[in-house]
C-alpha positions in Angstrom: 102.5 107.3 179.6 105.4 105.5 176.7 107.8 106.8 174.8 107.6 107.6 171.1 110.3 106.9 169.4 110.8 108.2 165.4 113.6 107.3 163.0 113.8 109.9 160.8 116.5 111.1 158.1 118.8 113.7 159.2 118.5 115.5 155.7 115.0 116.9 154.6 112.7 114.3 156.3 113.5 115.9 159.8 113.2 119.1 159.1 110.2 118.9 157.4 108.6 117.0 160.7 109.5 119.6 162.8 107.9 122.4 160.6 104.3 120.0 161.1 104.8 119.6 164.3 106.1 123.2 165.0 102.7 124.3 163.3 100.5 121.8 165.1 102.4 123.8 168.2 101.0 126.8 167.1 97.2 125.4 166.4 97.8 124.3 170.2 97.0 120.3 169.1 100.2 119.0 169.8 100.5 117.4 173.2 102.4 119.4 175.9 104.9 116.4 176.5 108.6 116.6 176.1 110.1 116.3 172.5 113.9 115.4 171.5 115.6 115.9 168.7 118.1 113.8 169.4 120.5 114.3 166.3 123.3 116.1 165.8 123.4 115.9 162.0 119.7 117.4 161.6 120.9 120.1 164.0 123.2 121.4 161.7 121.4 120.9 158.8 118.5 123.1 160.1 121.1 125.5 160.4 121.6 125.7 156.5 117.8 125.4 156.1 117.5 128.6 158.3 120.3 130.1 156.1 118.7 129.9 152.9 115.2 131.2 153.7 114.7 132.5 149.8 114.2 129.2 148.9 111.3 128.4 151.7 107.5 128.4 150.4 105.0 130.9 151.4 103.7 128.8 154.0 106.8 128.3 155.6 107.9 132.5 155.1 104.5 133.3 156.9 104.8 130.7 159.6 108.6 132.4 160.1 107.3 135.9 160.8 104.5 135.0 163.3 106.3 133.0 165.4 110.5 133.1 164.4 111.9 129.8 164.3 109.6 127.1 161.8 111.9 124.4 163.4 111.3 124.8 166.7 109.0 124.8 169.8 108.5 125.7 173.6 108.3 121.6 174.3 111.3 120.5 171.9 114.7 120.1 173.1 118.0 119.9 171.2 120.6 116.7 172.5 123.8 117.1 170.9 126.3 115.5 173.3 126.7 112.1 173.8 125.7 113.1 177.6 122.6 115.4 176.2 121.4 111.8 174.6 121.4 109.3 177.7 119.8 112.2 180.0 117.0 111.6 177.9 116.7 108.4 179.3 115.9 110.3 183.0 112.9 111.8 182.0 110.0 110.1 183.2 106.3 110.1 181.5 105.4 110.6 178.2 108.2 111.7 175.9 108.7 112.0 172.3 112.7 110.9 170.5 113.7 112.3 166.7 116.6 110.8 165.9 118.8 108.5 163.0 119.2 106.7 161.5 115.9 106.3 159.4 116.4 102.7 158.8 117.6 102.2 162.3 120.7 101.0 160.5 123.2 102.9 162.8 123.2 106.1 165.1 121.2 106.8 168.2 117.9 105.3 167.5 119.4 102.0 167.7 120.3 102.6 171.6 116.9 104.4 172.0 115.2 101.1 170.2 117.1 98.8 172.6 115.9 100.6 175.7 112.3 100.7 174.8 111.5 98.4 172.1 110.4 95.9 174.3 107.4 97.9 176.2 104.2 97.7 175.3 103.4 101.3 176.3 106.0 102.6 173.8 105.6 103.3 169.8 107.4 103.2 167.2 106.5 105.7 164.5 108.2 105.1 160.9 108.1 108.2 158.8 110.6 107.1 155.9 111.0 103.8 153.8 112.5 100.9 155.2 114.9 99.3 153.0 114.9 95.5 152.3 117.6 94.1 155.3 117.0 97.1 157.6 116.4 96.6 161.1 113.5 99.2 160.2 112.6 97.2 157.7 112.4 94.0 160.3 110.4 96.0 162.6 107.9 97.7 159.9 107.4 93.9 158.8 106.3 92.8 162.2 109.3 90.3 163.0 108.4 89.3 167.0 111.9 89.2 167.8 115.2 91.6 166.0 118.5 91.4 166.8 120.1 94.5 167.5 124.0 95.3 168.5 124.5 91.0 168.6 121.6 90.8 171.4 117.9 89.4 170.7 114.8 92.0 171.5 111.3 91.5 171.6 109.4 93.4 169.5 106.4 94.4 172.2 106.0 98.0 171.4 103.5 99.3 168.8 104.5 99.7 165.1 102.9 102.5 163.1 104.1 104.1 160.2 102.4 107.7 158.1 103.4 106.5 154.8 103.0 110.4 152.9 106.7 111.4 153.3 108.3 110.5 150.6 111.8 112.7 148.9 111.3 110.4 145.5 109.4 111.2 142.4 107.0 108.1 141.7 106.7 106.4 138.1 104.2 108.9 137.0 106.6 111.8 137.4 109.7 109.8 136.3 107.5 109.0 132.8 107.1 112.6 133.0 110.3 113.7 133.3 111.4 112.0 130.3 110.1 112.9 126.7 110.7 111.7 123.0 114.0 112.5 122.5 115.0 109.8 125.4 113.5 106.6 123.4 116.7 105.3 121.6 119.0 106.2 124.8 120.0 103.7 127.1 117.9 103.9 130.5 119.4 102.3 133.6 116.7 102.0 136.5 119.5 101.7 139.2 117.7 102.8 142.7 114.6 101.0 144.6 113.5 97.3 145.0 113.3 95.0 142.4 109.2 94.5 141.8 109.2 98.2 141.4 111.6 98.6 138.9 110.3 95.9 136.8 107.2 97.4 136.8 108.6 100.6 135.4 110.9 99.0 133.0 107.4 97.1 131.4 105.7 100.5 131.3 109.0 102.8 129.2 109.1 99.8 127.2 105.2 99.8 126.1 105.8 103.5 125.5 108.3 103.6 123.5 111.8 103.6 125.3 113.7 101.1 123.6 116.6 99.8 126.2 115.4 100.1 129.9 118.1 98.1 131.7 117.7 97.1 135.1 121.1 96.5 136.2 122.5 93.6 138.3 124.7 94.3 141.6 128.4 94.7 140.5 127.4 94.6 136.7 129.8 97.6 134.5 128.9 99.0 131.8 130.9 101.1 129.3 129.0 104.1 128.1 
C-alpha cells in the first residue's frame, strides 16, 4: 500500500523503462496500480523516439504493431503541469512515480523524495548510477538521515536498486574500441570515478598504449 518512487534519466533510461514495463503490461504481470510519468523532459523526448521509428529494433517494431504505442499503457499517466505533479500527491494506495532527476540532484523527484522518503511502506527504486556527492548517491549508500532543499530527512523507506541499465560501454568494449594504431596517441580517461579509471589506465598501459592520462580537475592541456 506505499509509493514507488524511481529516479530515472529523462533521455534513454526512461524510455527504455517504459518499453519493459509497457511489455510486462501486455504479458498482464505488471500490477494494475497507478503509474506516473511525472517528467516533462521524457515526455517530449518520447516524442522524437516515436518519430524516428527506423531506428527501433525488431522487438520494439513488433511490440508497436500489436498494441500502438511501446511507451505507453492503460495504468500510466502523463503529469506535465506543475498542477498535474502535486495531484499526484491525492491519490491514495499504491502508486508508482517516474520522474528526474536520476541522481535526485534537481527536478521533481526531489519534492516526491521529501514527501515520502520518510515512510517505511514506500520504496525507492534506483535504475541509473549515482554519482559520488549525489543525494542518490547518499541514499543508494544507506546514509540514515539526507539533507534535502536545507531540511534533514530520515531515510525510513526501502532502498533497492536493478543495477543492468547502464548507457556506457565498460572497459572491455572501450579496449575494444581502440586498436594498434591508437598506442603512441595520447589517451585521456576523462569521465567516471577515480578507482575505475585507474584500473583502465593499468590495463592500456600493460597492452601497449603508451600515454593514458587521467586528468586532474581544472588541469589544460594543449593538443
Amino acid at each position: 500500500n506505499g509509493t514507488v518512487l524511481i529516479p530515472s534519466f529523462a533521455i534513454e533510461r526512461t524510455q527504455e523503462l517504459l518499453y519493459e514495463l509497457d511489455t510486462i503490461f501486455d504479458q498482464q504481470k505488471l500490477p494494475k496500480v497507478p503509474f506516473f510519468l511525472d517528467s516533462p523532459m521524457a515526455i517530449e523526448v518520447k516524442k522524437v523516439y516515436k518519430k524516428y521509428t527506423n531506428y527501433w529494433n525488431a522487438g520494439a517494431r513488433n511490440s508497436k504493431l500489436k498494441d500502438g504505442d511501446i511507451f505507453k499503457f492503460p495504468t500510466l499517466k502523463e503529469t506535465v503541469t506543475t498542477e498535474q505533479s502535486k495531484s499526484i500527491n491525492n491519490v491514495g494506495g499504491p502508486k508508482v512515480i517516474i520522474a528526474g532527476a536520476g541522481m535526485m540532484d534537481g527536478g521533481r523527484i526531489v519534492h516526491h523524495a521529501k514527501r515520502y522518503i520518510e515512510d517505511p511502506k514506500n520504496l525507492i527504486l534506483f535504475v541509473g548510477y549515482q554519482a559520488q556527492g549525489t543525494l542518490g548517491r547518499q541514499i543508494f549508500n544507506g546514509e540514515k538521515s539526507v539533507k534535502i532543499d536545507r531540511e534533514r530527512y530520515t531515510v525510513r523507506s526501502m532502498v533497492k536498486a536493478i543495477g543492468g541499465y547502464s548507457a556506457h560501454a565498460d572497459s572491455l568494449q572501450i579496449v575494444k574500441w581502440l586498436d594498434n594504431n591508437d598506442k603512441n596517441k595520447k589517451i585521456f580517461l576523462t569521465h567516471g570515478e577515480l578507482v575505475e579509471a585507474e584500473g583502465l589506465q593499468q590495463k592500456l598501459l600493460n597492452d601497449g598504449y603508451k600515454g593514458v592520462v587521467i586528468p586532474d580537475l581544472k588541469d589544460c592541456v594543449e593538443l
